[in-house]
C-alpha angles and dihedrals in degrees: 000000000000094000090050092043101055085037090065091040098056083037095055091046082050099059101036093061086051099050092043096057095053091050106105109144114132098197096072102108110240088242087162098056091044099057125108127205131184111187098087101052101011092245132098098253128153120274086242089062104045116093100219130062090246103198099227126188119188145192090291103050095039078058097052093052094056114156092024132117120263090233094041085065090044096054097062094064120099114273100020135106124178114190108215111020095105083054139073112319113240083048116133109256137219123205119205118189107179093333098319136121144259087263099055100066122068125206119216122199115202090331106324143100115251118190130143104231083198090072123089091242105023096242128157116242108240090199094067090071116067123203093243089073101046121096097177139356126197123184120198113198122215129031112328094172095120087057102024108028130222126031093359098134105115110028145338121224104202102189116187111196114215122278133212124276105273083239134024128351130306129171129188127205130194142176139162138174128192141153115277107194138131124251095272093053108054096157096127103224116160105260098150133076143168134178133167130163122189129182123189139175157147140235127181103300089350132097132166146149134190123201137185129185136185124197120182122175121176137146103073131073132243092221126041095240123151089258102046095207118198118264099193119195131192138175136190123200120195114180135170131184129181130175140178133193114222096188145338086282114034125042127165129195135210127198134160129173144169137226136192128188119184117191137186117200153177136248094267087189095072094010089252135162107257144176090231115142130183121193128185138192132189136186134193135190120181150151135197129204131189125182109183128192135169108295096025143327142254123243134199119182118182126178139170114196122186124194135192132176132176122196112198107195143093088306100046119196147164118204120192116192130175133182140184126196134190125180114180109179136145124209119214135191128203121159105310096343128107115191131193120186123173152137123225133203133204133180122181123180138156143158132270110144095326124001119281127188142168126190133187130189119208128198111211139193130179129186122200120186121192110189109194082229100066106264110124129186132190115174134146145142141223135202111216104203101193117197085223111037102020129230133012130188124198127173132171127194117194125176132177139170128214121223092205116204137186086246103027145337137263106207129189123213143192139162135186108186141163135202150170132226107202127224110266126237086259108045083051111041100000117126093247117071100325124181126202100187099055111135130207122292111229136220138200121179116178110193136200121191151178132190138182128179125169148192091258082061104253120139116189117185126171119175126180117210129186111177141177140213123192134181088026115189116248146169109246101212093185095052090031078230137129103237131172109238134246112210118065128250111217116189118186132180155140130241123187137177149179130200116179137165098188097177120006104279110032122083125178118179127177143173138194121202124194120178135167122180123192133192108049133017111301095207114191093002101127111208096214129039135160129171123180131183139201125203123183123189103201095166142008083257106034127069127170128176137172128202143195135204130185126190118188137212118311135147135248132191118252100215093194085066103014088233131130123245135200108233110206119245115253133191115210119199117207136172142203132198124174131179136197118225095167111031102246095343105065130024128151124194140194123226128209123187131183096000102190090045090237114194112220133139126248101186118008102270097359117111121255118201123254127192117340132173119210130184126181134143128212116218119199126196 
C-alpha cells in the first residue's frame, strides 16, 4: 500500500511539471489570480495579496457535492481530518486541523460565532448545517485569535448561507436517494434521502428568503455487532432571513432558523447493539447591520442560540445551553491601509444543578498594509477579558511579499500568531471533575509558506507549520480533577497543493498532508494524507470527475483493553457525473462512493461505509 501510494505521488509530480511546461496556450482566463477571498483579513483582497492559502469552495463545487455531508467535503482539504464522516451519518465526530483538536477550531455562519455551551467542548456540530443552504466556505488554517476570538487556534470555518437575487424572484429545489450500506451488505436498498427547497427574493427595499431541508440515513449500524442492527439518523433545518435597506448607506438583516438532528446509536463500552437515541435542537436569532460611508463601513452583529439535547441511554441526560453574541467593529480605509477595530461579547451559560455561566468581552484591532510593490503586512492584537481567570493577550504578525509577473505571481509568506482556547462550561462548573480554577490553553503557531499561480491557470502552494499548545486542558483520572497540564504538546507538518485547469474543460486539483504531533497520544491524526480530483467538461451539458483519497496510518484507542492500536492506512475511489437537461434550470447527477469496495476501519468497532450509488437532481426557477 505504501510502495503504490508514494509511486503515484512521485507519478502524478512527474507528470504535472511536464505537463506544465508544455502548457502555452494565452486564451485560459487567469481565474486564480483573479480570486478573492475574505476569511484571513476580514476584507475582500486577492488571493495574490493575502498572506495565507485561504481554502475557498464555492458555489460549483458546493454543487458538485450534492448530497454529501458538509463535513465529508471538508474532510478532503489539506490539513484537515475529520474522524466519522466515512462512517455512519448521526457519529460524533472529531475534527483535527494540523494535530489539534475539535475545540480548537471555531465555525462562523454569515459572520458570527456558533458553539453549544452545553457540549463538553463547546464545539459546533457540523452535522446541524446541510449543503443545500450553504453559498461559500473558507477555511483559514493556524491560530486566527487576534481576528476571530476564542478557540481559533487551528482553524476558522467561515460558512455563508446562501442570500437572496439581487432582483426578482428565484427557488431551488433538490432532492437525491441512494443506498447507504457497509462493505458486507451491498444490497443496494435506498436508505438515503435529501431533500431541501428555497425561495428568495426582493422587492424595492425588501429581501428575504425562507429554506427548509430534510436528511434521512438508515440501513446501516452505528456499532459492527452480528446482527447489525439499523442506526437510523435524521435532521430537519428551518431557516428565514429578511433585510431591508434603509437607505443607500445603511442596511440590516434578520434570520432565524431551526434545526433538528435525531440519532440512533450502539453501547460503545462492549461494542454491543443497543436502543440508545440522541436528539438535538438548536435554535438561532440574529441580526446584522452594515452602515457604509466613503473610506469604509460599521457592523453590528447580534445573535441569541439556544440548545437542547437530550441522551437517552444507560447514562440519560438532558443538556440545556444558551449563548449571546454581540461584534461591533468598524473597517477603515486610508491609502494602502486597511484598519479593523472592534469589541466582541460572549456570553455562554447552561444548566447542571443549577445554571452556571461565564462571559468575556475582547477589544480588537487589525492592521493590513498593501504596498504597490509587493510587500504586504496583517498584524493585530486582542485582549480577551474572561469573567473566571482573568486577561489574555493574543497577537499575530503575518507578512508576505508578491513576485509579481507578467503571467502570474510568486508570493512569500509567513506568519507568527497566539491564541487561546477557553475552559468549557463543563470542565469549569460540570458535575464530573470540574475545575473552577482552569486557566486558558495557549497556542503559537509560526508558518512558512510559498505560492505560485499562473496564466495557464495553475496554482502551486507549500507551507510548513510547527505549533505549540501549553496549559492543555485534561481529566486527571488519578485526582478525578480537570488540570492544565505541564508538559507541551508540538505539532509540525507540511501541506501542499496544486490546482490547475490546463485547457477549458479540464480541472485537476490535489493536496498532501504531512503531520506529526508530540507530546500525548495523537489518536486518529494520520501522518500522511493525499487526496486528488479530476473533473472533465465534455459538453456544455455533461461533467464527470473521479477522485482518490488516500488516509495513512494512524492509531486509534481500543476502550475494551485501554491500549493503543495501529489502524491501517486505506485509499477510497469515488466518482460524479452530472448532466443538464435544461441549461441552468434542470441537472441531475449520479453519485459513486468507495468504488472498490475497500474494507478499513474508521474508529475501533464503529462501521465505515462501503460502496454506495446516489442519484438526485436540483431544479431552479
Amino acid at each position: 500500500m505504501k510502495k503504490y501510494f508514494w509511486s503515484t505521488v512521485i507519478l502524478m509530480s512527474i507528470g504535472l511539471a511536464g505537463w506544465a511546461q508544455e502548457t502555452t496556450s494565452d486564451t485560459l482566463k487567469i481565474r486564480e489570480l483573479e480570486e478573492v477571498v475574505v476569511s484571513d483579513t476580514r476584507f475582500p483582497i486577492r488571493r495574490e495579496n493575502s498572506g495565507k492559502t485561504v481554502i475557498r469552495i464555492g458555489p460549483e463545487e458546493l454543487g458538485r457535492n450534492q448530497g454529501r455531508s458538509l463535513p465529508e467535503l471538508i474532510n478532503t482539504k489539506s490539513g484537515i481530518e475529520i474522524s466519522g464522516s466515512r462512517g455512519r451519518a448521526g457519529e460524533i465526530l472529531g475534527t483535527f486541523v494540523r494535530g489539534g483538536r475539535g475545540r480548537q477550531v471555531i465555525v462562523l455562519i454569515d459572520g458570527i460565532r456558533v458553539s453549544d455551551p452545553s457540549s463538553f467542548s463547546q464545539e459546533f456540530d457540523l452535522r446541524l448545517l446541510p449543503l443545500s443552504n450553504i453559498a461559500s466556505v473558507e477555511i483559514i488554517k493556524g491560530a486566527s485569535s487576534t481576528l476571530y476570538g476564542a478557540n481559533a487556534a487551528t482553524a476558522v470555518i467561515n460558512i455563508r448561507t446562501k442570500e437572496a437575487p439581487v432582483r426578482g424572484i428565484s427557488a431551488n429545489f433538490q432532492s437525491s436517494v441512494g443506498s447507504n450500506q457497509s462493505v458486507t451488505d451491498q444490497k443496494y436498498q435506498l436508505n438515503a434521502f435529501e431533500n431541501s427547497a428555497r425561495i428568495a427574493g426582493t422587492s424595492g427595499r425588501w429581501d428575504y428568503s425562507l429554506g427548509f431541508g430534510q436528511r434521512y440515513m438508515d440501513g446501516l449500524s452505528s456499532i459492527i455487532t452480528e446482527s447489525n442492527e439499523p442506526d437510523p439518523f435524521s435532521a430537519i433545518n428551518l431557516d428565514v432571513k429578511l433585510g431591508f435597506r434603509i437607505s443607500d448607506k445603511l442596511k440590516t438583516r434578520f434570520y432565524a432558523s431551526e434545526a433538528k438532528v435525531k440519532t440512533s446509536y450502539d453501547e460503545s463500552f462492549g461494542l454491543m447493539d443497543a436502543p440508545y437515541e440522541f436528539q438535538s435542537t438548536q435554535h438561532r436569532l440574529g441580526a446584522n447591520t452594515v452602515y457604509a460611508y466613503k473610506s469604509g463601513s460599521t457592523h453590528i452583529n447580534l445573535a441569541y442560540a439556544t440548545y437542547e439535547s437530550e441522551n437517552i441511554s444507560a447514562f440519560p441526560g438532558i443538556f440545556k445551553g444558551q449563548n449571546v453574541i454581540g461584534d461591533l467593529f468598524n473597517k477603515y480605509q486610508f491609502g494602502n491601509f486597511r484598519t479593523i477595530a472592534g469589541i466582541n461579547y460572549n456570553l455562554e451559560r447552561t444548566e447542571f444543578e443549577e445554571k452556571k455561566d461565564f462571559n468575556f468581552t475582547d477589544p480588537y484591532l487589525s492592521l493590513v498594509y498593501l504596498s504597490k510593490h509587493g510587500f504586504q503586512l496583517a498584524t493585530g492584537g486582542r485582549l480577551n477579558l474572561h469573567s473566571e481567570y482573568g486577561s489574555q493577550f493574543v497577537y499575530n504578525i503575518n507578512p508576505s511579499f508578491t513576485f509579481k509577473k507578467e503571467q502570474g505571481y510568486i508570493k512569500l509568506m509567513g506568519s507568527y500568531a497566539t491564541a487561546y482556547i477557553t475552559p468549557s462550561l463543563t470542565q469549569l462548573f460540570g458535575q464530573f471533575g470540574a475545575n473552577p480554577d482552569l486557566r486558558p490553553e495557549s497556542n503559537q503557531t509560526l508558518e512558512l509558506g510559498l505560492e505560485y499561480a499562473s496564466s495557464q491557470n495553475l496554482r502551486l502552494s507549500s507551507v510548513f507549520f510547527t505549533r505549540r499548545e501549553e496549559d492543555f486542558v485534561f481529566f486527571d483520572n488519578s485526582a478525578f480533577l480537570y488540570g492544565n497540564a505541564t508538559n507541551t504538546i508540538n505539532a509540525t507538518g507540511l501541506e501542499m497543493e496544486v490546482n490547475w485547469k490546463p485547457v477549458e474543460n479540464l480541472s485537476f486539483e490535489a493536496n498532501y498532508t504531512f503531520t506529526e504531533r508530540k507530546g500525548d497520544a495523537a489518536i486518529r491524526i494520520p501522518k500522511h494524507k493525499f487526496f486528488a480530483g479530476l473533473g472533465l467538461r465534455f459538453s456544455e451539458a455533461l461533467y464527470f470527475s473521479l477522485n482518490y483519497a488516500y488516509t495513512g496510518t494512524r492509531s486509534d484507542t481500543d476502550f475494551n483493553t485501554f491500549e493503543e492500536v495501529a489502524l491501517e492506512p486505506f485509499s477510497l475511489i469515488g466518482l460524479y457525473s452530472s448532466y443538464s437537461l435544461l441549461p441552468e434550470k434542470l441537472t441531475v447527477f449520479v453519485r459513486g462512493d468507495n468504488l472498490l469496495n475497500e474494507s478499513y476501519t474508521e474508529v475501533i468497532g464503529f462501521n465505515t461505509r462501503g460502496r454506495n450509488i446516489h442519484l438526485g437532481f436540483s431544479l431552479d426557477l
